[in-house]
N, C-alpha and C positions, 0 to 999 in steps of 0.2 A: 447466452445461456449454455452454447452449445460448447464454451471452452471450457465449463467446467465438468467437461467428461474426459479425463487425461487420454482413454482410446480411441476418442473421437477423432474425425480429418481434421474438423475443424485446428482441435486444442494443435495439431501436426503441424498445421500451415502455420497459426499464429505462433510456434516457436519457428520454426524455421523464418518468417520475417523478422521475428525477434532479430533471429542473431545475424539477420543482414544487415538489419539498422544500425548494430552495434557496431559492426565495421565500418556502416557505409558515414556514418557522425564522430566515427574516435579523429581526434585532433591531435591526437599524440603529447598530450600535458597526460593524461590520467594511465594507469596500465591500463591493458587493452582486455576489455572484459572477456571473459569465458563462458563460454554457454556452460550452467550449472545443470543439467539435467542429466538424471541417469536413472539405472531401470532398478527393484530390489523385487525379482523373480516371487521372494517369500510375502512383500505385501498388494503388488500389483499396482496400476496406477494409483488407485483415491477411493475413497468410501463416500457414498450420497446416501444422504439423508433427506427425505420431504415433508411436508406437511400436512397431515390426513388431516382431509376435508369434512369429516366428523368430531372426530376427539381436539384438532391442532395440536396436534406431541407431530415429532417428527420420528418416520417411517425410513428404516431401511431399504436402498433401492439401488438397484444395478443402472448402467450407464444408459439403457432403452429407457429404462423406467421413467429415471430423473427427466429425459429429453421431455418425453411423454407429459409427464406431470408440468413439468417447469412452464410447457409451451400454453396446456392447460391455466396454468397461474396467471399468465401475464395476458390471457384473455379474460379472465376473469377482474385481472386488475387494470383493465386499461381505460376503463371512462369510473367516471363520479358522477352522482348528481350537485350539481349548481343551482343553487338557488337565485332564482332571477324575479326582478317586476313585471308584472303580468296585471296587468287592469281588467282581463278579461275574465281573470278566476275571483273567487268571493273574495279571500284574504290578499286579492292584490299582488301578491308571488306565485311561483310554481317551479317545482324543481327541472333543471334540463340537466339532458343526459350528455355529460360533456368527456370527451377522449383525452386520454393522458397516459403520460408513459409512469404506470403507477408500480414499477420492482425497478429498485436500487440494489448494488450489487458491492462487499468491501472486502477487501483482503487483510486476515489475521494472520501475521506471522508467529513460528518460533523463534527461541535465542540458540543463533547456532551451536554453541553448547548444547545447549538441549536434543536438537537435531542430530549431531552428532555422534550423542550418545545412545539416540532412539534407535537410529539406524545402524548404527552397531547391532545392539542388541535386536535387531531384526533379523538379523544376517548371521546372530550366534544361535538360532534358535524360538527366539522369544518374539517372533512376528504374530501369534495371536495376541501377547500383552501386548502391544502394540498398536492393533487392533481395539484393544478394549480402551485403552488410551483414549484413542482419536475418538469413537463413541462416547466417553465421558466430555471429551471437549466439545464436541458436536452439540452434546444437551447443554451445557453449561452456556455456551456463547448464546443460545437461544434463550435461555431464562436473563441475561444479563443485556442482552441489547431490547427486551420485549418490557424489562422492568425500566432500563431508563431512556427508553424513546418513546414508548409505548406502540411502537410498531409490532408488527404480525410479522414473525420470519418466516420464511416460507421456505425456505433448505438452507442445509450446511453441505459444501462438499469437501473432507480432507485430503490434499494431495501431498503422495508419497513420492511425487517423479523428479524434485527439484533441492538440491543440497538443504535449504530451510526448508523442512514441514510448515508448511502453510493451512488455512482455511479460507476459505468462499463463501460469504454469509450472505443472502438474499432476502429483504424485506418491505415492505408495503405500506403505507400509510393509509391504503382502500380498507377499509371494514367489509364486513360480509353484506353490509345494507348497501353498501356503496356511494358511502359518504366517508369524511376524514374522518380518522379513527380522534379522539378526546385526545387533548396532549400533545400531541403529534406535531412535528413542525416540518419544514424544507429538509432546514439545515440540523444534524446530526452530533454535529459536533466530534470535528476529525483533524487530527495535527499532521498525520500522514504516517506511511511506513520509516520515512526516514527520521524522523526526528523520535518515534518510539525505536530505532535502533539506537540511535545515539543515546539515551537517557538510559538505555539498559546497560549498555557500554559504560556510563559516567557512575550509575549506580553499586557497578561490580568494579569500579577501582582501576578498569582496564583502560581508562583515557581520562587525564585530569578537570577537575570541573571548572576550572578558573581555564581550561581552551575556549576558543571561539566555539567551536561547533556545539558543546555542551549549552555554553549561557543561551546559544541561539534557540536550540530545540525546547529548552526552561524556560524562557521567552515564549515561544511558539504555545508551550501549553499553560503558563499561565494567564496569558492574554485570552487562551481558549475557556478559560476552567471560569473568570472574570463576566466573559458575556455568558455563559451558561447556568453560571452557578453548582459546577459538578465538574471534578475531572474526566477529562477527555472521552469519549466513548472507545478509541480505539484504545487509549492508555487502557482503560479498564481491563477491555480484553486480551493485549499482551499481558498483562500480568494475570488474569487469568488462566491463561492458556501455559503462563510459566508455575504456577501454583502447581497445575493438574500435574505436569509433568514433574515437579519435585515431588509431588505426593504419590506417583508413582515411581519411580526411577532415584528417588534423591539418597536414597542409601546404597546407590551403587557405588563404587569405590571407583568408578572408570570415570565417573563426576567430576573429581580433583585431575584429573588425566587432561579432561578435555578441556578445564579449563586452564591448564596451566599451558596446553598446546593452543589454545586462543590467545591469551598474555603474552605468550612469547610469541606469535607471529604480527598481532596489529601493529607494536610499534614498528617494525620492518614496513609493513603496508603504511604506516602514514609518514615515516621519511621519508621511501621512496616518491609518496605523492607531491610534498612539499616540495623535495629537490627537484621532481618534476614540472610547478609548478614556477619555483623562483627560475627555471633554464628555460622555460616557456616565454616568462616575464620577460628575461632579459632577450632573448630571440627577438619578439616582437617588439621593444625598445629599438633596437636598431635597424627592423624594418621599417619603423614608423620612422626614423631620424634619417636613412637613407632616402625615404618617400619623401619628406618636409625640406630636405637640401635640396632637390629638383623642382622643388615647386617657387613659382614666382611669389606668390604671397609667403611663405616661409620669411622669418625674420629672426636673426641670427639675435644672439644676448649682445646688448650693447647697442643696438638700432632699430628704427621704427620708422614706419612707413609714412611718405608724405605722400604726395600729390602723385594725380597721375602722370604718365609721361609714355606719347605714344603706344598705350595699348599696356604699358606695366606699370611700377608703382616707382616712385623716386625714394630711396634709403638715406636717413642721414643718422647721424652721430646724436648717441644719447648724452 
């Protein structure tokens, strides 16, 4: 809970291992990620939003606040009652108070375009629309994930500290009686961040949809949308969160800007990855074909192994 306070140590530590793990697992086939975080003075790290424990609207709240409430939350959601067989009560059953880890926790991105163009306009001036913004998407993801999961959210937090505007969405399947709420299941229904990137991509023209990565992510969520009977939970909310922000920002003229400066740079990024990846291919080809020549069981085209013969294999003619 405590990373989603951008001023927090905690949120500090978990980016700083972030971007060890990133060097300490690049293989050198992908370019080598970049830590995406930077600071915008005019909006500060994030905006937290909670869930009053009278009304359930969500309350605006500073980075104590949220700690405070949030820690409150997840004690209040951490057992259910179970209903168990009991021979020793009249009806034979009796509810037991059973522990459970009852707040899930998901990441809503922006389309960097959007991002882009937000955080411009933060940095021109315009850091309270911006504001008003992230509050509008705050309420919206909470009527949209509470309509079709029927989960209780319990915060939104927006963070301003990382090239894509993102959201933090926290919610519960415990009711306030402390049983599952009606409705309600495990599973959510979530394709992931990366396959709602790529469909936004395939959707705005910027990557063709007859590519692999496209069919794969359409694959991803119709296979999703088939067991649920509903497009994707997270699909919903990227496109919500893309709504708000056309319906703020979409008549800005720096719109066409940013996205013609995204056009022109992916196909660069996905040549450079594929030629990355066929030099990677072919590297590892020849390491594997140097390894397989030293080795005794290695069998060259044209021959196959017979019999043993003192401790190796005997080769004859195909």
């Amino acid at each position: 809970m405590r990373h989603g306070v951008v001023e927090s140590v905690i949120h500090q530590e978990d980016v700083a291992l972030n971007n060890e793990r990133r060097g300490r697992y690049w293989l050198g086939v992908e370019v080598k990620p970049e830590d995406g975080h930077h600071e915008i003075p005019e909006l500060g790290g994030g905006l937290y939003f909670l869930r009053d424990q009278q009304t359930g609207e969500l309350q605006a709240a500073d980075g104590d606040q949220f700690i405070g409430g949030m820690d409150a939350w997840v004690k209040e959601k951490s057992w259910y009652h179970r209903e168990i067989a009991d021979p020793k009560c009249t009806d034979g059953k009796r509810w037991k108070k059973t522990p459970t880890k009852g707040v899930q926790g998901m990441v809503v991105s922006c389309s960097p375009w959007w991002s882009n163009l937000i955080y411009e306009a933060a940095r021109s001036g315009e850091a309270e629309r911006v504001k008003q913004l992230s509050r509008q998407i705050a309420a919206e993801l909470k009527v949209v994930v509470e309509k079709q999961t029927k989960r209780q959210v319990l915060s939104v937090q927006i963070h301003f500290d990382t090239v894509n505007l993102h959201a933090h969405v926290f919610s519960t399947r415990i009711g306030d009686d402390h049983k599952f709420i009606r409705g309600t299941t495990k599973r959510i229904g979530l394709i992931g961040p990366w396959a709602n990137g790529v469909l936004r991509q395939g959707e705005q023209g910027f990557i063709p949809q007859d590519s692999t990565n496209y069919q794969t992510a359409q694959r991803l969520c119709e296979r999703n949308q088939r067991r649920t009977g509903e497009l994707p939970l997270d699909r919903v909310l990227c496109k919500t969160v893309d709504f708000l922000c056309y319906a703020m920002f979409g008549v800005s003229p720096r719109l066409s800007f940013w996205l013609r400066i995204y056009r022109q740079g992916l196909p660069t990024v996905s040549y450079n990855r594929l030629n990355a990846l066929h030099d990677a291919v072919g590297r590892e080809m020849k390491v594997w074909e140097h390894h397989a020549a030293r080795s005794r069981d290695y069998v060259p085209s044209g021959f196959q192994l017979g019999r043993g013969v003192n401790g190796g294999r005997e080769l004859m003619l195909k």
